[in-house]
N, C-alpha and C positions, 0 to 999 in steps of 0.2 A: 527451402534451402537457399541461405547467400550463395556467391561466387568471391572466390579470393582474387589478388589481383593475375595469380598465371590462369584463372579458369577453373579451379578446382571448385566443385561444391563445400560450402562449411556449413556445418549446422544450427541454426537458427535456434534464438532462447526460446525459451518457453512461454507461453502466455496466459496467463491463468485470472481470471476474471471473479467477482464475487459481490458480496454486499456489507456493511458495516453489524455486524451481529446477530444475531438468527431469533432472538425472543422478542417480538411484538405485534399484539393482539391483532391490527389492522391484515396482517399477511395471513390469518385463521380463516380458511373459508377462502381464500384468495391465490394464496404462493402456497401455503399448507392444506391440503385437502380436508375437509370438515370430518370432523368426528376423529380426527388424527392426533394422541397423545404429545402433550407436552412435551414428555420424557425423548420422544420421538422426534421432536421437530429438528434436532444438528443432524442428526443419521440423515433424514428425509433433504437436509439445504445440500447436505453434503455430496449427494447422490447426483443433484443438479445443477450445481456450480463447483467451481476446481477451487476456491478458497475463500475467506472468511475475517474479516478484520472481529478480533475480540476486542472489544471495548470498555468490558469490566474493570479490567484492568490500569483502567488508565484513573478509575474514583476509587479504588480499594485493591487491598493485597488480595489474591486467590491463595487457597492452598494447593498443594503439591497432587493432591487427589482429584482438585478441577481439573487440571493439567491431564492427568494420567485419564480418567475420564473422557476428555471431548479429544484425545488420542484415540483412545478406543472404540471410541464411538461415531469416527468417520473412516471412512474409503483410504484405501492403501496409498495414492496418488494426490490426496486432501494436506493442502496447505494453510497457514493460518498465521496471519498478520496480527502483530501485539501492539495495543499503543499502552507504551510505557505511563507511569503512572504519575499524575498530577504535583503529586509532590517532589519532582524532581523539573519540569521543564517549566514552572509555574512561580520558579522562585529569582531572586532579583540577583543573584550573583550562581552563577549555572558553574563558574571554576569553585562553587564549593561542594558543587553534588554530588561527591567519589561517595558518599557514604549511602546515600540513598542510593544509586545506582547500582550501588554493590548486594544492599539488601533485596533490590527488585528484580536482580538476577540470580539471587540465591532463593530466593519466594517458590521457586519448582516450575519457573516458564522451561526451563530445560527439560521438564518428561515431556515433552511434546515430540520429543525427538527430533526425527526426521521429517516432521509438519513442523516444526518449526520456521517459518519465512521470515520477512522482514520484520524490526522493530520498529514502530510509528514513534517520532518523537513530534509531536503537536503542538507547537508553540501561542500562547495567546496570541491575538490581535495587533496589543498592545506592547508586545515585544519586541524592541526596536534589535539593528545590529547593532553589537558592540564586536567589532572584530577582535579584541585580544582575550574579552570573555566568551564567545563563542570559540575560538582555537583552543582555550585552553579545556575547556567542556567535551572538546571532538576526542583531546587528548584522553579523556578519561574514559570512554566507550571500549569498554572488549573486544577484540578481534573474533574469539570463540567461547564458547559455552561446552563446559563438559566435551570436549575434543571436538564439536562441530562448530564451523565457523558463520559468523554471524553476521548478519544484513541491517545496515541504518539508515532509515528514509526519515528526513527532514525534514516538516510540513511545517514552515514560515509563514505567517500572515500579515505582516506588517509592510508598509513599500521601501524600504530603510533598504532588506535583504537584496531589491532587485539594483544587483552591482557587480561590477567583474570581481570584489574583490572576499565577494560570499562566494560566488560561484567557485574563484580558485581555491579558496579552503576547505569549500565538500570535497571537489575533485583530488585536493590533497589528502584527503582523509579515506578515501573512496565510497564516503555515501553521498544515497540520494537524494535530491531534489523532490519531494513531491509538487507534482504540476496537478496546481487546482485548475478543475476546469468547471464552466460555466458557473462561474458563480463572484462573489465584492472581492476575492482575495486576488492577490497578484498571481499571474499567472507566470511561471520560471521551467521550463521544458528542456531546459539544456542538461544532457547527459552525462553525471559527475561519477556514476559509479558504474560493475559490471551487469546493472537490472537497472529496469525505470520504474516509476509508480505515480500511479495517476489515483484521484479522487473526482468520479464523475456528478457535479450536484444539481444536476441541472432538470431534471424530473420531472415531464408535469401533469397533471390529470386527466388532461384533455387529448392526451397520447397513451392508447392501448398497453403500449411497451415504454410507456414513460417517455421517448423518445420516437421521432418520425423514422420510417423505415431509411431513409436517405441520410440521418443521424448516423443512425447506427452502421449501416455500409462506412459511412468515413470513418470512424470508431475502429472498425476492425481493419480497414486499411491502414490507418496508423501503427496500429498496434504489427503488424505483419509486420510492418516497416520497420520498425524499431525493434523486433524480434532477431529482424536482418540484418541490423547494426546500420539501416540506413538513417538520413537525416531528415524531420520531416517540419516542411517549410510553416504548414499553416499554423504552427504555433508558435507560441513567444518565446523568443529566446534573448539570451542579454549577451556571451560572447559568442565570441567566433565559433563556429562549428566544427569539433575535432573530428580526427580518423575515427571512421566510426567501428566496433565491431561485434559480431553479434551477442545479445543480450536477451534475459527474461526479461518480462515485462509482467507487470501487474495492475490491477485496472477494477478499480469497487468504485459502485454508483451508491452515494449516500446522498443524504438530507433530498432537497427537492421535496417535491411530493412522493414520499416514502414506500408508500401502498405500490409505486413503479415498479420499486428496484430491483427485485430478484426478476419480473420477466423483464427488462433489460436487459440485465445480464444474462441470463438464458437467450435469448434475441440474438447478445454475441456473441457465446461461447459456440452455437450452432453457427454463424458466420464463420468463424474458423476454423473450424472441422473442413 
């Protein structure tokens, strides 16, 4: 629990921790208990981490029955992060993508319901900013879906973005920033929207948990932090740091050495407990 400014407790966002996708072979006999059905394996992630970045999505349309599906097939409280799909944040002019974007929200990401979480928009490498075609693109993103309303996190790769003049137009838009962490991309941790989101890729073999136990302690102390709406210093930021106030946070360990990531994650989501 935050503190307001007379002393009152306010309640702190939620933190929900996960991995990039649930089907591959390496976590069989590892993250998945052996002799454990395929069919089986999002029920069984589901069970042990609090959400899930789908990634399908982001090379091909799904149908409306995927959707209805890996709804059904996880935990009442199971959340699930979508990266939007290639053919829209991949193209050279993003103010003309109302049509694709419209089709990738009519595709049935919306049975997810109430698992529905953020939308991942992933931008190549080699995507520089263009600030009047990035504004005009933020403008074309839905507020809600089918009466629920919807979340956009930002994943920029290029060093163009790290500028006051990106940061002011997520925070005008109220999406997020995703802050990569450990890894060649720019790192951008300033707080644009009412949730954070992190990309942990730093993973490596030679760590049990993917990461050093003294990693991961700082991992969920951030994460508290930012749950609290506080501000937290060791990471990169580009402006000034606003009022801050309390916020979800989200937080999936990908790439790295791979075979880590689910007991990472597991590693923190028991930290926070």
């Amino acid at each position: 629990m935050a503190k307001a400014d007379g002393g009152a407790k306010v309640q702190a966002g939620r933190v929900r921790v996960g991995i990039g996708g649930w089907t591959y072979e390496p976590w069989r006999g590892t993250f998945y208990p052996k002799g454990l059905a395929q069919k089986n394996e999002l029920a069984y992630a589901a069970e042990h981490l609090t959400a899930i970045e789908i990634n399908g999505t982001f090379y091909g349309s799904q149908k409306p029955a995927s959707f209805i599906k890996w709804r059904e097939e996880t935990s009442e409280d199971f959340v699930f992060s979508v990266k939007a799909p290639r053919f829209v944040v991949q193209r050279r002019a993003l103010a003309e993508a109302r049509e694709s974007i419209e089709r990738f929200f009519s595709s049935g990401v919306g049975e997810l319901r109430e698992k529905l979480g953020p939308i991942l928009w992933q931008f190549a490498p080699t995507k520089k900013f263009d600030p009047a075609d990035f504004a005009a693109f933020l403008e074309l993103l839905p507020h809600e879906l089918a009466g629920r309303p919807l979340r956009h996190a930002l994943e920029v790769r290029h060093e163009s973005f790290v500028c006051d003049a990106f940061v002011d137009l997520a925070r005008k838009h109220g999406a997020a920033i995703v802050t990569a962490c450990d890894s060649e991309h720019p790192q951008i941790a300033d707080v644009t929207a009412d949730f954070a989101y992190f990309r942990i890729m730093g993973a490596q073999e030679s760590q049990a948990l993917g990461y050093a136990p003294d990693a991961l302690k700082q991992w969920a102390s951030r994460a508290n932090d930012l749950a609290a709406g506080k501000f937290v210093e060791d990471l990169n930021h580009i402006a000034a740091p606003k009022a801050g106030a309390p916020r979800d946070v989200f937080m999936f360990f990908i790439s790295g050495f791979k075979e880590r990531n689910p007991a990472a994650a597991m590693d923190l989501i028991a930290r926070l407990r």
